[in-house]
N, CA, C and O of each residue as an XYZ file, in Angstrom:
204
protein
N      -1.092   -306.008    118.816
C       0.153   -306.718    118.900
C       1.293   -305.704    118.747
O       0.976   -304.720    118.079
N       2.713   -305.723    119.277
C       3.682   -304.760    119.646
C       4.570   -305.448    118.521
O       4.519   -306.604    118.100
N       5.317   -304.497    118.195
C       6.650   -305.273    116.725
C       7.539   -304.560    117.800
O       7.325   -303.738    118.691
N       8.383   -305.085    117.433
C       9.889   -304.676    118.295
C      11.223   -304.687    117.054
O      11.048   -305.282    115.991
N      12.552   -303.946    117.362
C      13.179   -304.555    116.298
C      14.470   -304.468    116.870
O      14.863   -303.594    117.643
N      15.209   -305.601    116.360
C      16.308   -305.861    117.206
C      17.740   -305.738    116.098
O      17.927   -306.476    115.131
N      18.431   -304.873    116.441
C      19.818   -304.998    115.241
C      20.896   -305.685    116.491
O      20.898   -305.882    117.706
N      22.108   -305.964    114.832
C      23.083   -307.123    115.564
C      24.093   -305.679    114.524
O      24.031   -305.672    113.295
N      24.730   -304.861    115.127
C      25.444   -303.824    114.348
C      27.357   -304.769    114.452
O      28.301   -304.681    115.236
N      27.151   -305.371    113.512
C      28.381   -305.653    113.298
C      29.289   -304.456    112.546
O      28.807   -303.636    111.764
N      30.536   -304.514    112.897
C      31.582   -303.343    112.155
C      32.048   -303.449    110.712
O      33.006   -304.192    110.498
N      31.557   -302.876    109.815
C      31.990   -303.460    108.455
C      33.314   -303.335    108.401
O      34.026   -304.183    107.861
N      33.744   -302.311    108.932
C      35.328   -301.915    108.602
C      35.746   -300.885    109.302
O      35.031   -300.485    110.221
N      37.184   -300.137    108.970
C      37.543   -299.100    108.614
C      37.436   -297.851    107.819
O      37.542   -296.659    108.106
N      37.167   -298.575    106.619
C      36.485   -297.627    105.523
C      34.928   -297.232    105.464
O      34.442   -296.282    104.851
N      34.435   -297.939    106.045
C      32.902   -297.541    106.040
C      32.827   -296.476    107.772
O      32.541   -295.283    107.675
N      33.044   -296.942    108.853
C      33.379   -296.726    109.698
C      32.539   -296.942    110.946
O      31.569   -297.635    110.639
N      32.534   -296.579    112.393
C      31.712   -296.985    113.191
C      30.846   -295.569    113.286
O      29.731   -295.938    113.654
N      30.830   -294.243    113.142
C      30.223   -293.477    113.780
C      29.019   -293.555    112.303
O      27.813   -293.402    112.499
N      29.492   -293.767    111.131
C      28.543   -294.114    110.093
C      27.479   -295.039    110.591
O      26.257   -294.898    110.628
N      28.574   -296.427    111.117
C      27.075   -297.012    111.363
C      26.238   -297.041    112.370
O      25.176   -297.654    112.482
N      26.968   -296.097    113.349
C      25.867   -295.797    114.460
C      24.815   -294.562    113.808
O      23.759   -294.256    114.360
N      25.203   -294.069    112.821
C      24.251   -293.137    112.335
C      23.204   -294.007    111.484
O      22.049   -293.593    111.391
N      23.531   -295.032    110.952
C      22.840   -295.810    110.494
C      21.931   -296.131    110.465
O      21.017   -296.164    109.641
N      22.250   -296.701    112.339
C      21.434   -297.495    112.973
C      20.306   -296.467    113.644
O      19.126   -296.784    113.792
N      20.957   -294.993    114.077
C      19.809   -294.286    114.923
C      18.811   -293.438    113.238
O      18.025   -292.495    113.333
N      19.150   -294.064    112.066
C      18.029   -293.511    111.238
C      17.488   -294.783    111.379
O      16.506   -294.806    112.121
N      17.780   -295.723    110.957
C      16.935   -296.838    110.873
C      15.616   -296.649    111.958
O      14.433   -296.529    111.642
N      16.244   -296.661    113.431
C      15.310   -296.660    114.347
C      14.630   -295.319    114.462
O      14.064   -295.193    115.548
N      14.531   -294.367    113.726
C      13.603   -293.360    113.448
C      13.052   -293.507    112.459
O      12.033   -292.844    112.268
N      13.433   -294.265    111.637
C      12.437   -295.029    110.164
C      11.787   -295.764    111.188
O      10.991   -294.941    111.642
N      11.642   -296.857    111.848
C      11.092   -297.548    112.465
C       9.971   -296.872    113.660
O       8.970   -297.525    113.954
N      10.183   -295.791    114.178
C       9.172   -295.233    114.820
C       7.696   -294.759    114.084
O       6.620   -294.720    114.681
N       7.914   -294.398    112.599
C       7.333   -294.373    111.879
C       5.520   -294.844    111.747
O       4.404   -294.324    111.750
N       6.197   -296.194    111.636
C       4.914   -297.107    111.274
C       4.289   -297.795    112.612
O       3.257   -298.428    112.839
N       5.388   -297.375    113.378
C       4.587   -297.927    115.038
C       5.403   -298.847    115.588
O       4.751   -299.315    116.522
N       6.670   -299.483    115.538
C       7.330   -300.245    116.207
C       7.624   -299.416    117.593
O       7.915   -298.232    117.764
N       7.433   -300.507    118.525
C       7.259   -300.019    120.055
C       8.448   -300.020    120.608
O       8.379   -299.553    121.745
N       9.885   -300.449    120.204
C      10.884   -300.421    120.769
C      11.905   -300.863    119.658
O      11.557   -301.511    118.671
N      13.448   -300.378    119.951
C      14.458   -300.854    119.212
C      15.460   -301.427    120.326
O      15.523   -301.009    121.482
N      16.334   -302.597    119.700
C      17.298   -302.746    120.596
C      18.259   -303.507    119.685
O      18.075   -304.193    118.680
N      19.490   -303.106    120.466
C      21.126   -303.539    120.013
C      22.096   -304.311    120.719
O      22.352   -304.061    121.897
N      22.731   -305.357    120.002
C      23.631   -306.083    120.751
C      24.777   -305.802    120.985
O      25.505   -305.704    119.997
N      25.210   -305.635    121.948
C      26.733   -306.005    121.724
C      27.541   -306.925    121.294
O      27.251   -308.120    121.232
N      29.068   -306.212    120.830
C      29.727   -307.243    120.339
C      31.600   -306.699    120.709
O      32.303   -305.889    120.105
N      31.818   -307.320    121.592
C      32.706   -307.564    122.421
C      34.029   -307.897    121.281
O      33.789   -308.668    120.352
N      35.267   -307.343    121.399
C      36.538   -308.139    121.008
C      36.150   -308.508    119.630
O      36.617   -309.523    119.113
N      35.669   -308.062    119.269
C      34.988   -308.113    117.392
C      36.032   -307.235    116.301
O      36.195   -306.017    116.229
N      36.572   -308.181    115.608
C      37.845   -306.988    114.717
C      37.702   -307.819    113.148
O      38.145   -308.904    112.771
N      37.004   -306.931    112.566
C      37.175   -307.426    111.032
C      38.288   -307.811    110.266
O      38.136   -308.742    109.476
N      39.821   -307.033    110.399
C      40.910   -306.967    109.879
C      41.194   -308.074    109.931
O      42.277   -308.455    109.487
């Protein structure tokens, strides 16, 4: 059976920032290659403003 894993990378902020959480997200999905997940994938999110 194949695991897959799917993130929804919402923007926390300003202060945390976006290139943080794209770094985030590309450790996560190298934690995730790990144990054998066969694919990662990300949503977009369009016109999205925390402030």
């Amino acid at each position: 059976m194949d695991f897959n894993l799917h993130f929804s990378m919402n923007y926390p902020g300003h202060a945390y920032g976006g290139a943080r959480s794209s770094r985030d997200l590309l450790e996560q999905s190298v934690l995730a290659d790990q144990p054998g997940f066969r694919s990662v994938s990300v949503s977009e999110h369009h016109l999205l403003n925390p402030d």
